[in-house]
DSSP file (Angstrom, degrees, kcal/mol; ACC not computed):
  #  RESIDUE AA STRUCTURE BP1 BP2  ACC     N-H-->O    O-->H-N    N-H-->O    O-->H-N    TCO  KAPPA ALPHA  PHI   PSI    X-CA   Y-CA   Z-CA
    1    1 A X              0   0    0      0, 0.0    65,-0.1     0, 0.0     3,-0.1   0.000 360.0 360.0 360.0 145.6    6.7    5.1   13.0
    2    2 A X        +     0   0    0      1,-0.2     2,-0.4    63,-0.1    64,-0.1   0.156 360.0  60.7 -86.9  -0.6    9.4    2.6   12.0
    3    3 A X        -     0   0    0     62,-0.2    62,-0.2    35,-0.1    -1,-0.2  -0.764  67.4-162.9-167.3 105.0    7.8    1.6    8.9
    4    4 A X  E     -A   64   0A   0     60,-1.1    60,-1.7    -2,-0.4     2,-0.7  -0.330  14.8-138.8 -74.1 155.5    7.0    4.0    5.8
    5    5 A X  E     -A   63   0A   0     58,-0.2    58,-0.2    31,-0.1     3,-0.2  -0.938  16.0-174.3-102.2 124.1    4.6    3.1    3.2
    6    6 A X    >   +     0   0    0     56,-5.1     3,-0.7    -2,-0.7     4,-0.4   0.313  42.9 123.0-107.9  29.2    5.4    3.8    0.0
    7    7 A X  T 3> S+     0   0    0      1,-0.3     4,-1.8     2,-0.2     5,-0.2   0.891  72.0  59.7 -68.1 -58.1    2.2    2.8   -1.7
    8    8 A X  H 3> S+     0   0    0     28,-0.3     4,-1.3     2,-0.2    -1,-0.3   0.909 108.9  56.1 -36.8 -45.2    1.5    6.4   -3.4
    9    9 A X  H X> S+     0   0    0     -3,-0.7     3,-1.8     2,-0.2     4,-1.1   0.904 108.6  40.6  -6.6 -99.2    5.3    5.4   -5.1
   10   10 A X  H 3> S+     0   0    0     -4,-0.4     4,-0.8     1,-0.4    -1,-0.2   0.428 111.4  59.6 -69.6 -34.1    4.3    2.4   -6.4
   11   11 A X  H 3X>S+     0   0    0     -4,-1.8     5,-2.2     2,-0.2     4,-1.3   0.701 107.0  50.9 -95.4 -32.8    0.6    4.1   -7.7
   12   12 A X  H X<5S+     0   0    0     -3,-1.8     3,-3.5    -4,-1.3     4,-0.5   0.952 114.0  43.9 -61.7-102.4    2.4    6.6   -9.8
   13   13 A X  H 3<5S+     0   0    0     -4,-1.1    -2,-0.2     1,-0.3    -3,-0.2   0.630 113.6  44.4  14.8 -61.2    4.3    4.1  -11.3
   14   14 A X  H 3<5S-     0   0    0     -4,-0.8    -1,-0.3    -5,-0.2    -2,-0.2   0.853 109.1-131.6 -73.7 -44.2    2.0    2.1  -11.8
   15   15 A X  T <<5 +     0   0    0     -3,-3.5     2,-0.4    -4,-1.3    -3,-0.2   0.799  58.1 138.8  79.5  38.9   -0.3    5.1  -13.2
   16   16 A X      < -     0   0    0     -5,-2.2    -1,-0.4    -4,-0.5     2,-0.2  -0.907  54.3-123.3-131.4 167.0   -2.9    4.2  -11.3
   17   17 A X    >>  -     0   0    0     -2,-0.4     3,-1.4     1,-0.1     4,-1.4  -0.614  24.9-129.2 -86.8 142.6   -6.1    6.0   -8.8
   18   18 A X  T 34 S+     0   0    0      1,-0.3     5,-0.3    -2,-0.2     4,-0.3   0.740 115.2  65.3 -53.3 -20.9   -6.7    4.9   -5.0
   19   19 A X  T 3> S+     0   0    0      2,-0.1     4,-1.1     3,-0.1    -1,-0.3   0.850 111.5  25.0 -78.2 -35.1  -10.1    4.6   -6.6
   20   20 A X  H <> S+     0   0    0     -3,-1.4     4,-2.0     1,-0.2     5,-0.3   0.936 118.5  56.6 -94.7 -59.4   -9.3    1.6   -9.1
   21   21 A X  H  < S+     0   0    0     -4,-1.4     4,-0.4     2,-0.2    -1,-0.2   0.783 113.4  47.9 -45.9 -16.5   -6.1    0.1   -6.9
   22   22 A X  H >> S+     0   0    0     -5,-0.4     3,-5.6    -4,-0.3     4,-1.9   0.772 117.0  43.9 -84.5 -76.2   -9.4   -0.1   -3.7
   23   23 A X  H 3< S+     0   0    0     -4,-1.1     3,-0.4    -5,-0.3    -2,-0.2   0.807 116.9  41.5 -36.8 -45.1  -11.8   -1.8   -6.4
   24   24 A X  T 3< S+     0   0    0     -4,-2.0    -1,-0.3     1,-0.2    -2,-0.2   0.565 119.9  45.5 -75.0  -6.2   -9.2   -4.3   -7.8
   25   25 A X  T <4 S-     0   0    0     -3,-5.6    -2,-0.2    -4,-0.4    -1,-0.2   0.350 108.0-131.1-116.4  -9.8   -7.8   -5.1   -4.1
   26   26 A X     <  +     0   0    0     -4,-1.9     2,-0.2    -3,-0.4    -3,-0.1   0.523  64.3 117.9  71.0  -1.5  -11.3   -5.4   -3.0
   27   27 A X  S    S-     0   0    0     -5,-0.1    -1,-0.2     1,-0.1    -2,-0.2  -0.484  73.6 -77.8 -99.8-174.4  -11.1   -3.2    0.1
   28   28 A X        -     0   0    0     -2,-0.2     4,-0.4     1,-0.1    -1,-0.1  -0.524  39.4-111.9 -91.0 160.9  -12.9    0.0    0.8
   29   29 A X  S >> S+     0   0    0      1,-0.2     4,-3.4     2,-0.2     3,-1.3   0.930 116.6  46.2 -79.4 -61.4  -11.7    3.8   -0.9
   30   30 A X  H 3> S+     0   0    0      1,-0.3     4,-1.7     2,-0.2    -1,-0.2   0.740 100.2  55.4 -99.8   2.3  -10.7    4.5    2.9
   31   31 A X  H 34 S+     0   0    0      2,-0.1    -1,-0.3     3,-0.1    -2,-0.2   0.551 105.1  51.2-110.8  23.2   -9.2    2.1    4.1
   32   32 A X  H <> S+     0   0    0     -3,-1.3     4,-2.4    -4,-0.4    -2,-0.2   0.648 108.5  59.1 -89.4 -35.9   -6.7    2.1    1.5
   33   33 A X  H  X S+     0   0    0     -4,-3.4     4,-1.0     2,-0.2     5,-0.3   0.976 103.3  48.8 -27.1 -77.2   -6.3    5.9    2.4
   34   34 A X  H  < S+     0   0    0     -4,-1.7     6,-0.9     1,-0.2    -1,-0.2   0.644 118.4  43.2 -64.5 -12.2   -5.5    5.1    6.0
   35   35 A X  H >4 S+     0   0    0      4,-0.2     3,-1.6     3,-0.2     5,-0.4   0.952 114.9  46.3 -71.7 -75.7   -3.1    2.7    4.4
   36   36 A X  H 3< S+     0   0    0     -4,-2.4   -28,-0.3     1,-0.2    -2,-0.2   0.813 114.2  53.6 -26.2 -67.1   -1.8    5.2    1.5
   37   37 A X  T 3< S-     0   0    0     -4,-1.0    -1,-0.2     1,-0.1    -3,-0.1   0.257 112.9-118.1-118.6   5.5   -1.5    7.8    4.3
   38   38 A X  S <  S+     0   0    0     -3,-1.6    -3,-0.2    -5,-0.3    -2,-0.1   0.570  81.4 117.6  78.2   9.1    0.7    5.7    6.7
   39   39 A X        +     0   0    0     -5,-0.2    -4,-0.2    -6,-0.1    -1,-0.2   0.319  44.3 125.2 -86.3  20.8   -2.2    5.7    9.8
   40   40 A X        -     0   0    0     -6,-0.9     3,-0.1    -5,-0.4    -5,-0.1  -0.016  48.3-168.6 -45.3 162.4   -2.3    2.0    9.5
   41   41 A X  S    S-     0   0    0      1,-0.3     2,-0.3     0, 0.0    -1,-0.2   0.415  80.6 -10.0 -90.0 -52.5   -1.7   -0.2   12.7
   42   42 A X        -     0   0    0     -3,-0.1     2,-0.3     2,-0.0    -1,-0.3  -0.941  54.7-142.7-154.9 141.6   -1.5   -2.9   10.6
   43   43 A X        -     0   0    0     -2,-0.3     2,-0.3    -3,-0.1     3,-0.1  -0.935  30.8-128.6-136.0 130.4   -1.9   -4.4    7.0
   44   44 A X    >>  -     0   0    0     -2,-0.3     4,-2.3     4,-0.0     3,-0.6  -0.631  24.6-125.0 -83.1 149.2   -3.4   -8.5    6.6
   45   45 A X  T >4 S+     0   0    0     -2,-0.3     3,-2.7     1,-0.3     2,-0.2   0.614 117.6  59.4 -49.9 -97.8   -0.8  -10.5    4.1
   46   46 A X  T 3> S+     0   0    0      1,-0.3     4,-1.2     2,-0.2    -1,-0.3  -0.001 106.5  39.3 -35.2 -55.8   -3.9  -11.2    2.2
   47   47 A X  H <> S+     0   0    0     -3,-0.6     4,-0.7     2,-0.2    -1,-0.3   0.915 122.0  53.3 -45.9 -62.9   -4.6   -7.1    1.7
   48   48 A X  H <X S+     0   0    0     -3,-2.7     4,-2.6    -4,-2.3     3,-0.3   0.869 108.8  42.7 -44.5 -48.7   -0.6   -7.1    1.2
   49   49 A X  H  > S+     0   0    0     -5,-0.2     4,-1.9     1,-0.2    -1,-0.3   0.829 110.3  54.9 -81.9 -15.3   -0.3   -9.9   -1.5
   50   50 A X  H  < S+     0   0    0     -4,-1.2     4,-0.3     2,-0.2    -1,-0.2   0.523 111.9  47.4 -90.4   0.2   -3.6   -8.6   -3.8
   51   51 A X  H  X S+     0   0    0     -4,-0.7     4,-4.9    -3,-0.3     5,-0.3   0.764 116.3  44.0 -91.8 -51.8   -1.8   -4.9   -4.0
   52   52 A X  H  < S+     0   0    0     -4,-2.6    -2,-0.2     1,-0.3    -3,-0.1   0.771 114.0  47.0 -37.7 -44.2    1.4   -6.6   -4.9
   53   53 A X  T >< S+     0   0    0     -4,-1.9     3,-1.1     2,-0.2    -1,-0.3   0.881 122.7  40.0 -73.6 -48.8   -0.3   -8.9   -7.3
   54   54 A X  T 34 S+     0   0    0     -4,-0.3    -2,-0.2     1,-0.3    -1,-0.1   0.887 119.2  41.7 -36.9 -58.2   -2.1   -5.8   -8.6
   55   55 A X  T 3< S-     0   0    0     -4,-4.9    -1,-0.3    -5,-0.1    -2,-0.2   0.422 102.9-127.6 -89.8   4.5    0.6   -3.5   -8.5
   56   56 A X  S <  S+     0   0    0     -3,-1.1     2,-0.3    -5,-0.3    -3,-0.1   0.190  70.3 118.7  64.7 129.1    3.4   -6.1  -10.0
   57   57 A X        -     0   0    0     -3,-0.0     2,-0.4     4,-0.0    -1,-0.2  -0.641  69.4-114.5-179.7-178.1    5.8   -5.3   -6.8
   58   58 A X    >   -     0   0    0     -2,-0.3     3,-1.7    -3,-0.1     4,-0.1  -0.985  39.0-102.0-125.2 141.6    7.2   -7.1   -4.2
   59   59 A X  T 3> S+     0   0    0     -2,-0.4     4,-3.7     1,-0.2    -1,-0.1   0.825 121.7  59.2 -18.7 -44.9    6.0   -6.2   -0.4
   60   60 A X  T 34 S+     0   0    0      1,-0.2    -1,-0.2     2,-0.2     5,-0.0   0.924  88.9  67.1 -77.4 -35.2    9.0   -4.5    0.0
   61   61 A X  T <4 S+     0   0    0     -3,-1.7    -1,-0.2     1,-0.1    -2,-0.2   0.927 116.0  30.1 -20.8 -75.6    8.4   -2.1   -2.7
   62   62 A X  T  4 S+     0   0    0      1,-0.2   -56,-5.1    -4,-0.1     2,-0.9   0.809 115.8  63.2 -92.7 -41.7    5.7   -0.8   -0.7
   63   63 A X  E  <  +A    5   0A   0     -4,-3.7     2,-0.3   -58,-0.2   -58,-0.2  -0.636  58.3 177.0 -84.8 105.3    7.0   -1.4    2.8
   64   64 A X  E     -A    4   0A   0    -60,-1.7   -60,-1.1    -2,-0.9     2,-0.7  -0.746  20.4-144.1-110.1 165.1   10.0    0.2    3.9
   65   65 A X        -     0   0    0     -2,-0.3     2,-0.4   -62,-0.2   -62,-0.2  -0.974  19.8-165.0-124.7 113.5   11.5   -0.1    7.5
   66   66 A X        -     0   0    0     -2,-0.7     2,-0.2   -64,-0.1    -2,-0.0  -0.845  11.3-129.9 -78.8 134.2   13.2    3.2    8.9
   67   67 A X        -     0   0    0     -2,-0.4     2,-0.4     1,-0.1   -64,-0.0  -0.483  13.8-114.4 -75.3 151.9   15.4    3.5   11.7
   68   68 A X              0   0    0     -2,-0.2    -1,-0.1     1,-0.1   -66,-0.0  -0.740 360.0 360.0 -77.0 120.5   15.5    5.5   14.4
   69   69 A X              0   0    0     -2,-0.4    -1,-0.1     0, 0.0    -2,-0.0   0.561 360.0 360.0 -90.2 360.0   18.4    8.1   15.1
């Protein structure tokens, strides 16, 4: 995939659990996993801007885009 997540990062950091960052973002314990764990398709801005606003970061924080060799 062309585009890491670095959300576990940013949750260290931060010093926070996948259990409080779900409850305070309002989505479910596993589908912040499949997020966390890079099997996303796809993440809604909305989802995006209440980790950011959670986590203090900027989207790019979390999303990084690798290239391919």
């Amino acid at each position: 995939m062309a585009i890491r997540v670095n959300l576990d990062v940013m949750m260290a950091k931060r010093k926070i659990s996948l259990t409080e960052l779900a409850d305070k973002v309002g989505i479910t314990l596993a589908n912040l996993s499949i997020l966390k764990t890079e099997k996303a398709k796809a993440i809604r801005f909305s989802t995006l801007n209440k980790i950011c606003e959670v986590l203090e970061c900027q989207p790019g924080d979390i999303l990084e885009f690798i290239t391919d060799k």
